[in-house]
C-alpha positions in Angstrom: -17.5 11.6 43.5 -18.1 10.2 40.0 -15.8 11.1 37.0 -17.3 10.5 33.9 -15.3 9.8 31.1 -16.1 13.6 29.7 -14.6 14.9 32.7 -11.6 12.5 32.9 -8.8 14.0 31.8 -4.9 12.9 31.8 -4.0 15.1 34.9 -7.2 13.6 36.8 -5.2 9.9 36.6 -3.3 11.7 40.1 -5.8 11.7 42.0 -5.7 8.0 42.5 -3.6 6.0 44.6 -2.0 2.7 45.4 -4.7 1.6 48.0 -7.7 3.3 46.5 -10.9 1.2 45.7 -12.4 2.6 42.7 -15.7 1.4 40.8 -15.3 0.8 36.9 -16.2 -1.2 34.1 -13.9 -4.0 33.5 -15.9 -5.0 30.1 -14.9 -5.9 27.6 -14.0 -9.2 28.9 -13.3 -12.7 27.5 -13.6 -16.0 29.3 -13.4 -16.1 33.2 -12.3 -12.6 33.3 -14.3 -10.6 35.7 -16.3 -7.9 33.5 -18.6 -5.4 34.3 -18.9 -2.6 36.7 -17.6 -3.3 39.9 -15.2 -2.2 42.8 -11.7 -2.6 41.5 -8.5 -1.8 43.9 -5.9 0.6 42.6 -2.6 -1.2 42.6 0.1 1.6 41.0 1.1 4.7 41.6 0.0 8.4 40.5 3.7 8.5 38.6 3.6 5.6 36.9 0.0 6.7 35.9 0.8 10.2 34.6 3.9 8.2 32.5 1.3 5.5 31.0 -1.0 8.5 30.3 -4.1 7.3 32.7 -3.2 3.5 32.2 -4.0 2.1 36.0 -3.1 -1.3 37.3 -6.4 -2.3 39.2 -7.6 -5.7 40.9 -11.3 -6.5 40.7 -13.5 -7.2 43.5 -16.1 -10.1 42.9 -19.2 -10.5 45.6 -18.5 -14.1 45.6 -16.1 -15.4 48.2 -13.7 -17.7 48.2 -10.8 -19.2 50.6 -8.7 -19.5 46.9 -5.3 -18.1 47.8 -5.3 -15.4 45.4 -8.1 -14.0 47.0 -8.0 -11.4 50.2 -11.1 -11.1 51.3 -13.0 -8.0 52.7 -16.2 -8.4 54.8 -14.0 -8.5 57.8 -12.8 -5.3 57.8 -15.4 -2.2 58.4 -15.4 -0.8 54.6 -18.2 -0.3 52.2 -16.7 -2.6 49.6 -17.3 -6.2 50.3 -16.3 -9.7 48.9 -12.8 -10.6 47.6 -10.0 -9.0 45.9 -8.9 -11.2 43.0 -5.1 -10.7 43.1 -4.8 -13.5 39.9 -6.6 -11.2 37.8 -5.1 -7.8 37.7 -5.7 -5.7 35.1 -3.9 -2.4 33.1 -7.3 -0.1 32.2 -7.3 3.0 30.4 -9.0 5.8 32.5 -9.1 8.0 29.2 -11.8 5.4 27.8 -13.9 4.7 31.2 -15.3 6.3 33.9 -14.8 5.8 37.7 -15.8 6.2 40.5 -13.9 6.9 43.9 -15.3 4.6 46.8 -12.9 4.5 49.6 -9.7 3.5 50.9 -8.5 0.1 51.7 -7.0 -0.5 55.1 -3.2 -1.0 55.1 -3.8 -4.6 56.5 -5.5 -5.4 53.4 -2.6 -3.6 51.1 0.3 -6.2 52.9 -1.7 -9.5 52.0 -2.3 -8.2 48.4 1.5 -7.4 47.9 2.3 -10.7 49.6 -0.1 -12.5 46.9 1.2 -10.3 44.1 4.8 -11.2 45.3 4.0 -15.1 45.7 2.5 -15.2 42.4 5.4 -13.4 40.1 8.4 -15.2 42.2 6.9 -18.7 41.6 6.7 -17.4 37.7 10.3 -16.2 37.9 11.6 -19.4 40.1 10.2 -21.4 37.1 11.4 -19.5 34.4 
């Protein structure tokens, strides 16, 4: 199922899920940011989409694989997408401005190591604050 940026409108932002891997265009980037279009993995929920008026928290998925410990890989797991989820480099895109593209669902195995990342990341920020 593609959505096309014609067809995507604010009410269409609740059909996506915390767990759903999506592709869409990350670009414009700057630096090491990952750009282009690629799997991304849907990390809010359909509320706090409809509030932020299609603004979705999504982390890309790069082909290149890495034991970095921001990174949960995939090609384990029996899903289409492949390569590594790159929890360092969430991002807040606006769905009224791109396209997407509904690929699958990730397994809830893969969901708790993201959120333990995500977690490990922010408290170390906070602790240091």
């Amino acid at each position: 199922m593609v959505i096309s940026m014609q067809e995507t409108y604010k009410d269409n932002y609740n059909n996506l899920e915390f767990g759903d891997i999506i592709r869409i265009n990350f670009s414009p980037s700057k630096g090491h940011e990952q750009k282009g279009y690629r799997p991304g993995l849907v990390i809010s929920d359909p509320v706090t989409q409809k509030e932020l008026n299609g603004i979705v928290i999504v982390a890309p998925v790069t082909n290149s694989v890495s034991t970095f410990f921001t990174r949960v890989n995939l090609d384990e797991y029996n899903i289409k997408t492949k390569g590594d989820i790159l929890m360092d480099q969430v991002k807040a895109l606006d769905l009224s401005e791109r396209g997407y593209e509904f690929v699958e669902k990730a397994p809830k195995e893969v969901l708790k190591k993201c959120n333990i990342i995500f977690n490990a990341l922010y408290e170390k920020m906070l602790d240091s604050y």
